[in-house]
Rosetta silent file (secondary structure, phi, psi, omega in degrees, C-alpha in Angstrom):
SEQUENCE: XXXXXXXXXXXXXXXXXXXXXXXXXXXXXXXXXXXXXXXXXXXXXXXXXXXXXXXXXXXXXXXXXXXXXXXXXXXXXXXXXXXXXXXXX
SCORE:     score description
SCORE:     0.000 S_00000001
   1 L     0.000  113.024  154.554    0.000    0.000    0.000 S_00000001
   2 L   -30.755  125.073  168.452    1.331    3.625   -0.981 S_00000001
   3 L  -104.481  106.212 -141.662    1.806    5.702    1.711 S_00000001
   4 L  -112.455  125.082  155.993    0.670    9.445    0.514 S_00000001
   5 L   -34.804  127.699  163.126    1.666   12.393    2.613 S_00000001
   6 E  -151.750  171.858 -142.901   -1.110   15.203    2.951 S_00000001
   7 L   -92.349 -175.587  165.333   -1.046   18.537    3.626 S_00000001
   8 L   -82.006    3.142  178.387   -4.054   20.475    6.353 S_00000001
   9 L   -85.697  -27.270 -159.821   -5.416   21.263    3.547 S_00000001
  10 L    68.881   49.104  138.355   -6.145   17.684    2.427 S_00000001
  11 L   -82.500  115.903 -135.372   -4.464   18.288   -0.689 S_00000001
  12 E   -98.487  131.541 -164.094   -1.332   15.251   -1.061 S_00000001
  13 L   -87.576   87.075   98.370    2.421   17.425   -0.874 S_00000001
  14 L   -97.761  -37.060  171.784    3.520   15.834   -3.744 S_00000001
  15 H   -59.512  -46.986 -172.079    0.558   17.203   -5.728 S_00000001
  16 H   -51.156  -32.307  171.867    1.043   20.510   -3.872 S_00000001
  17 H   -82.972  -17.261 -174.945    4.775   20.541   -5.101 S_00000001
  18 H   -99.918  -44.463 -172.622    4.084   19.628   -9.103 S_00000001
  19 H   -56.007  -26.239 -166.863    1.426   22.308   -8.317 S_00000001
  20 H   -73.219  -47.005  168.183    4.311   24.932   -6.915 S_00000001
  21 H  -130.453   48.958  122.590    6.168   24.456   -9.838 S_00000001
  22 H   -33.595  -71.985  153.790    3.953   24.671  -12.333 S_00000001
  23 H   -14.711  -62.525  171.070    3.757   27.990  -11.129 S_00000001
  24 H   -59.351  -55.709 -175.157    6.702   28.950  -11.140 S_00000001
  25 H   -88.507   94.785   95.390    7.401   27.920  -14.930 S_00000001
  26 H   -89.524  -66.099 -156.818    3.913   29.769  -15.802 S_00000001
  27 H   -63.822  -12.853 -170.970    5.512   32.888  -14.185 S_00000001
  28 L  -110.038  -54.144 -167.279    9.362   32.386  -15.190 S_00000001
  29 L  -104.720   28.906  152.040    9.149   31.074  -19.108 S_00000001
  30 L  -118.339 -167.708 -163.306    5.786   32.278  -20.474 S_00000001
  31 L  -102.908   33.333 -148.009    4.476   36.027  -21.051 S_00000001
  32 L   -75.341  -30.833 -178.398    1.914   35.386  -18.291 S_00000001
  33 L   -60.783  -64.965 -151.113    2.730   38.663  -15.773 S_00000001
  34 L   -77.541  -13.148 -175.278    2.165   40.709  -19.057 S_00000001
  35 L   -67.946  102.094  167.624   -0.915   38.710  -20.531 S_00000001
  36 L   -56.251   93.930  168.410   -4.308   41.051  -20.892 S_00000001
  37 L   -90.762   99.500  179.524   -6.728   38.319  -19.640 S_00000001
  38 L   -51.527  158.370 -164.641  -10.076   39.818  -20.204 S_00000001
  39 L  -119.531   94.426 -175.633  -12.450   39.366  -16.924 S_00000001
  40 L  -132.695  132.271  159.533  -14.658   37.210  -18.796 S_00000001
  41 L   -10.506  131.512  156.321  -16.066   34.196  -16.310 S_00000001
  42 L    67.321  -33.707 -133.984  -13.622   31.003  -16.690 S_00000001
  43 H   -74.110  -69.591 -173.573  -11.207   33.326  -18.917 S_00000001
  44 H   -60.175  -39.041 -150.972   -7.876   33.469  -16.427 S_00000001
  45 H   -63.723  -40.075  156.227   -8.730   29.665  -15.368 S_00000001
  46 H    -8.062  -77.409  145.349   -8.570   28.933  -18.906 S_00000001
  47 H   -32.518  -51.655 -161.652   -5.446   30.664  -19.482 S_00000001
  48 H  -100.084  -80.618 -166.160   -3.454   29.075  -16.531 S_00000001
  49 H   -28.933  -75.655  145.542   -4.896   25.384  -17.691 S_00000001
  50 H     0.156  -60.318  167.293   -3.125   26.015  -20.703 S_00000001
  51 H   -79.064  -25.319  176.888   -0.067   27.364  -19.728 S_00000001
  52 H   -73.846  -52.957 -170.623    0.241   24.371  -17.111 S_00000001
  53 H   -48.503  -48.600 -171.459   -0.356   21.712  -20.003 S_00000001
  54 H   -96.895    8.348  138.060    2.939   23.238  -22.068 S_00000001
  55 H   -74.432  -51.838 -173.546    4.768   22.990  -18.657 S_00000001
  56 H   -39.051  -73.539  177.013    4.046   19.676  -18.401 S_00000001
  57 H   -31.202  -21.455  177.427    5.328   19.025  -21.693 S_00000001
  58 H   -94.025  -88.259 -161.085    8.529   20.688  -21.236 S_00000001
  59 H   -57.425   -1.569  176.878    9.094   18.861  -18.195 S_00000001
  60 H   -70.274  -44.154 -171.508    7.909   15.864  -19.517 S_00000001
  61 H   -67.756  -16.079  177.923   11.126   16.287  -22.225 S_00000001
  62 H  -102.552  -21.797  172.321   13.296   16.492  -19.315 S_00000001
  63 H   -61.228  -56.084  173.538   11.939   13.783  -17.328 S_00000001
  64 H   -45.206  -29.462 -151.965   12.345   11.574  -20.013 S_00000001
  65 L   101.485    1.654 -155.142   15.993   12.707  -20.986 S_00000001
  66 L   -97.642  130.457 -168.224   15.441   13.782  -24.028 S_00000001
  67 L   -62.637  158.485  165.894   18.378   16.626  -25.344 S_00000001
  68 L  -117.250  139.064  162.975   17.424   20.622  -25.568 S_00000001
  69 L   -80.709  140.979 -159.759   18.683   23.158  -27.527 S_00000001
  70 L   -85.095  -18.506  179.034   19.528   25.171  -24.752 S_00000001
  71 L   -85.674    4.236  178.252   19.414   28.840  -26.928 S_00000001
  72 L  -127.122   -6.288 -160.400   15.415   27.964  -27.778 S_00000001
  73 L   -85.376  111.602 -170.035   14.579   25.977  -24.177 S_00000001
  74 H   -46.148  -60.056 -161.835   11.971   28.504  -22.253 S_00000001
  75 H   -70.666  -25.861 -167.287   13.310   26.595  -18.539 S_00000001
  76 H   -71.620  -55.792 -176.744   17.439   27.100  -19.911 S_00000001
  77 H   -70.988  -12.808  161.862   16.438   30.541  -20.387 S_00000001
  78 H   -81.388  -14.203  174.085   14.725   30.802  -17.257 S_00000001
  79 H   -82.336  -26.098 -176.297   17.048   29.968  -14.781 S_00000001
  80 H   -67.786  -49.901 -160.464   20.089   32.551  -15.145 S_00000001
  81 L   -78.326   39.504 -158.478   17.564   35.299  -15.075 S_00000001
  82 L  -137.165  -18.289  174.800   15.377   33.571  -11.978 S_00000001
  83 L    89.792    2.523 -179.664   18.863   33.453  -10.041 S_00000001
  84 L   -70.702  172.466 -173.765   18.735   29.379   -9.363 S_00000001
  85 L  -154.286  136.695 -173.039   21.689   27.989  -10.563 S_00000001
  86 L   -55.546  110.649  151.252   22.023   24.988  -12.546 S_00000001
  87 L   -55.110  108.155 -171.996   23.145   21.526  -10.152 S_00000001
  88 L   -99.802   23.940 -170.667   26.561   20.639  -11.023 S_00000001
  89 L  -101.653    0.000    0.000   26.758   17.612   -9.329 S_00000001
């Protein structure tokens, strides 16, 4: 039997952590701070569904292993300016 962590929220911290940094790459590799989201019902949730799906995918290419060009990869380009530094171990 899996033993699943969960938060007070009742939300499981491993979801809560794929959730954190999602986040993070919406706000560090897409245009999302600058994106005019009209305040149309559903509109932002929309948006942010979206933007989470083509994180996945990018982290999906790194989960796997699969090479980047590092001068076109949104996360390559996000880390010098985000101030994390790259694990060189």
């Amino acid at each position: 039997m899996e033993h699943i962590r969960w938060t007070a929220f009742g939300i499981p911290v491993d979801q809560r952590a794929e959730s954190a940094v999602i986040a993070w790459l919406r706000h560090q590799t897409t245009v999302y701070v600058n994106m005019k989201i009209p305040r149309v019902k559903g509109k932002l949730r929309k948006v942010r569904r979206i933007l989470a799906e083509e994180s996945r995918q990018l982290l999906e290419t790194y989960r796997k292993g699969r090479p980047s060009d590092a001068a076109c990869c949104p996360l390559q380009l996000a880390l010098p300016q985000s101030g994390l530094k790259e694990n060189s171990t």
